[in-house]
N, C-alpha and C positions, 0 to 999 in steps of 0.2 A: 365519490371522492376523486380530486384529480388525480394523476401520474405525479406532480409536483408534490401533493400532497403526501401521498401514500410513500414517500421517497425522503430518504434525507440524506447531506454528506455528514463526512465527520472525517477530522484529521486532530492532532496533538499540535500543542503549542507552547514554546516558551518563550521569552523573554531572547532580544538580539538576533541572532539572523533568521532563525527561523520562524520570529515575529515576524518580520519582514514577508519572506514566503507565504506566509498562511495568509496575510493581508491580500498578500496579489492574489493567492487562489481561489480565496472569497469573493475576490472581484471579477476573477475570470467568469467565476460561476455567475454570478449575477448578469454578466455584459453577453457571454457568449452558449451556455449551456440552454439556449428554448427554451423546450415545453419544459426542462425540471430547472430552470432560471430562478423558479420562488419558490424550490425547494427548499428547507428547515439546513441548516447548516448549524453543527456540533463543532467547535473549536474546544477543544480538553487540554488544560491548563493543568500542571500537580497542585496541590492544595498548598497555601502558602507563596504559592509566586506568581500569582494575578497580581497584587503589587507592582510587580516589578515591569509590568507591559507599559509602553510609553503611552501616554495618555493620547496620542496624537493616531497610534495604532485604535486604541479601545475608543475613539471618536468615529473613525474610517469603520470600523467593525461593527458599532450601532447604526450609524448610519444606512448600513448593508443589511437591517434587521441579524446581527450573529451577537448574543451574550456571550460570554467563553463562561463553559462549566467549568469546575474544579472536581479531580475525583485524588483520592489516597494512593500513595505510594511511598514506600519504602526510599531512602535514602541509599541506601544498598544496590538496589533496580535500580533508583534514579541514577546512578553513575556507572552500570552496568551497556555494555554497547545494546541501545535498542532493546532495553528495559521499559525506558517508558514508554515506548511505542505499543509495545503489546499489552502494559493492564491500561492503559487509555483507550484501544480498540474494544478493548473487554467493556470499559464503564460506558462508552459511547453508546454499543452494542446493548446494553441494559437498558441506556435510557432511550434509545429509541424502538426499543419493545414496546416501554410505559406508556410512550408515544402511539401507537398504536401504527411505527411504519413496517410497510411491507418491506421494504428493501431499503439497505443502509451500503453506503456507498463510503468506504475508508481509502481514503488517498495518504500517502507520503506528502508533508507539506511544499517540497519542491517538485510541485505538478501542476499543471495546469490546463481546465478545461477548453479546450481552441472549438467547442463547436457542442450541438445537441448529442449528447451523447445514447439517446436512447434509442436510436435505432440496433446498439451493439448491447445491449444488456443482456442476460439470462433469461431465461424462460421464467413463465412461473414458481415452473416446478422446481427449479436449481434451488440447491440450498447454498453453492456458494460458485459464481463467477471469477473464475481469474487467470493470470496472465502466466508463463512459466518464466524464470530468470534468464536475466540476459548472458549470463556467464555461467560454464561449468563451477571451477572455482572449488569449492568444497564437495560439491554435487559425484552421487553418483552414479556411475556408468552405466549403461545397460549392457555393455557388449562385457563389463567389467565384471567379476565377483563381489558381494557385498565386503565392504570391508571394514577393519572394528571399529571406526566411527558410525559410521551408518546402523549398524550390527546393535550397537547402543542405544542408538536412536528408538532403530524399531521395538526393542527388548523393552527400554524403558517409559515407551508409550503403548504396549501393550499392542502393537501393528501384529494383524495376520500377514504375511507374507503374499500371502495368493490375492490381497488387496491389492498387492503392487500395481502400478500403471505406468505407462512413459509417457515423456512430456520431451519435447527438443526446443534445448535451450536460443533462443531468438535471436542470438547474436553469433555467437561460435559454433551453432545448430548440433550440436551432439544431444546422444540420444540419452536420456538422463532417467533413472526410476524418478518417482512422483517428486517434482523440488518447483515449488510455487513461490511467487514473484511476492513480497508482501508487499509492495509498494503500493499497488491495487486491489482491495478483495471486494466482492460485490456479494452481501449476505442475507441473507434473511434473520430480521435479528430475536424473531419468535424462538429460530432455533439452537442461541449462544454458540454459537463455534467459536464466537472471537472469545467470548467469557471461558469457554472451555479453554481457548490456548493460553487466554492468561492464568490460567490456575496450573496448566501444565509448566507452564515458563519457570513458574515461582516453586514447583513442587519441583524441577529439576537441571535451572538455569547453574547452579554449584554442587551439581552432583558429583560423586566423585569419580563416575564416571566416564563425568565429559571434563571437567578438570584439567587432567593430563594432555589431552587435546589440545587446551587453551596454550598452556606450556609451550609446548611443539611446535604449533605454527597459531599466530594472532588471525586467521580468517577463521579458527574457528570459533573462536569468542564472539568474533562481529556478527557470524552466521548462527549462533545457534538457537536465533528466534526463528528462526526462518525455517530452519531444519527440525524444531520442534513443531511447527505450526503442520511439516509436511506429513510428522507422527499423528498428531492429533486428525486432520483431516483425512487420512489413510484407519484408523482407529473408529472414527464418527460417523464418516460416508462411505456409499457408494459410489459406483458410477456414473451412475443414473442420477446422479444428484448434483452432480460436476458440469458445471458448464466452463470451456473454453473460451475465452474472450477475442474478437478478433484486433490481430497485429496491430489495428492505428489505436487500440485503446491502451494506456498508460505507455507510447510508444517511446524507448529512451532517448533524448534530442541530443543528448549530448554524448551518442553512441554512433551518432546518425554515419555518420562517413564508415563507419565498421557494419554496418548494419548490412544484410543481405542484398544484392542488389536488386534480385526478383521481389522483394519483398521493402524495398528503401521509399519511403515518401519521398514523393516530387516536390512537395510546397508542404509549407505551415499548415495549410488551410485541410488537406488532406486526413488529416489527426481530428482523433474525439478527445484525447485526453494524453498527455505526454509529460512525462518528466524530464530535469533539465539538470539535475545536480550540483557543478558548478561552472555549468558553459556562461551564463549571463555575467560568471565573475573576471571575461576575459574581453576585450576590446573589438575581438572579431566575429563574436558570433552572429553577426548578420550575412554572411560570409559562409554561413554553416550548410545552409537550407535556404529557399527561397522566402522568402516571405511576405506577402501578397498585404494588401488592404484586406481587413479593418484592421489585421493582428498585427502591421508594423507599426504605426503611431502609435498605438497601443503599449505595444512594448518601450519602443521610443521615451514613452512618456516616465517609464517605469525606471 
């Protein structure tokens, strides 16, 4: 079985801009990701609003060999920040088990793959690849005390403490206990991490003890998939089961000017995989970073 085969992406999608995104991601992968180029790609739809994709999107999409799947969700989640992102990680993550893939590749639909990404993948043996967050932000400190959000976190995911690990955040570089980038996870999907975080999300996204949180300050509504994903995988893994991804993969583009100097891509072409947020939605982002043949036309075009 090839590396292509035994491989699949998967990201979430609806209807309006971030149709749009997932279309060019599909296409980055097909144009510029190699040896995993004719990889199976999972576009996850909620049930009920395939419908609404413009048919000019689901033309571009077959053509690319990608059906979008539909899986179940809640109305509740759907309008919760980054609800649906985590039980679509989950249904993704099932069906590319049934698939029979070794490794499943979830991207953020504003991402894009600029090059063969497998020279930077996990080992075998990793059960899950990934990136740390680019911003402290909610995150906690390592030089800090845990404090009662965190405190929550770990209680209400059942985390041993002595699991802890650190991670430094990629942009503002402090030193942070375990807080993972969701925007990239590289998993193996025999062993459901992602199906475990969406059962956690859902067993404790209105609990009443993250609740008050939300009250307080609005990051941590938006974070607390993120921050539950860091329970769950602190709870499921170990160490030894963690693989680090390196810096060009899921690299933020549109952080790039903040970004460490030691550590700042020179050109486009430099990146396996980079997210852009909403740089492409400004007039200058060529301007940003260099950006070299084949990936300016390319974009140009877009």
């Amino acid at each position: 079985m090839t590396r292509a085969a035994r491989t699949a992406f998967a990201f979430s999608l609806r209807a309006g801009e971030l149709e749009d995104e997932a279309v060019t991601l599909v296409e980055s992968i097909r144009r510029f990701a190699g040896s995993l180029s004719g990889a199976s790609i999972l576009a996850m739809v909620p049930a009920g609003e395939s419908a609404s994709l413009r048919q000019r999107s689901l033309d571009v999409l077959k053509q690319l060999g990608v059906e979008p799947t539909t899986f179940d969700v809640d109305p509740e989640v759907l309008s919760f920040p980054y609800g649906m992102k985590v039980i679509a990680a989950g249904a993704a993550e099932r069906l590319a088990a049934r698939h029979g893939c070794e490794r499943m590749i979830w991207m953020d639909a504003d991402s894009l793959v600029i090059r063969d990404p497998a020279p930077v993948l996990p080992p075998a043996d990793a059960v899950l690849g990934y990136r740390p967050v680019d911003h402290t932000l909610i995150g906690s400190r390592a030089d800090e005390p845990i404090d009662a959000f965190w405190r929550s976190v770990y209680d209400a995911c059942g985390v041993d403490e002595e699991s802890l690990f650190t991670v430094t955040a990629s942009v503002d570089q402090q030193e942070l206990r375990a807080y993972v980038n969701a925007g990239l996870l590289i998993v193996q999907p025999r062993a459901q991490l992602l199906g475990a975080w969406a059962r956690t999300f859902l067993d404790l996204y209105l609990d009443v003890r993250f609740v008050p949180f939300y009250e307080r300050d609005h990051r941590y509504k938006i974070f607390i998939h993120q921050a539950l994903f860091a329970g769950v995988v602190l709870r499921e893994l170990t160490a030894a089961q963690l693989h680090l991804l390196d810096h060009r993969a899921s690299y933020p583009l549109h952080m790039h000017a903040d970004y460490p100097a030691h550590r700042r891509a020179t050109s486009l072409g430099d990146l396996y995989t980079c997210r852009y947020d909403t740089l492409f939605d400004g007039c200058d982002w060529r301007s940003q970073i260099v950006i070299d043949e084949p990936w300016r036309s390319w974009l140009d075009r877009r």
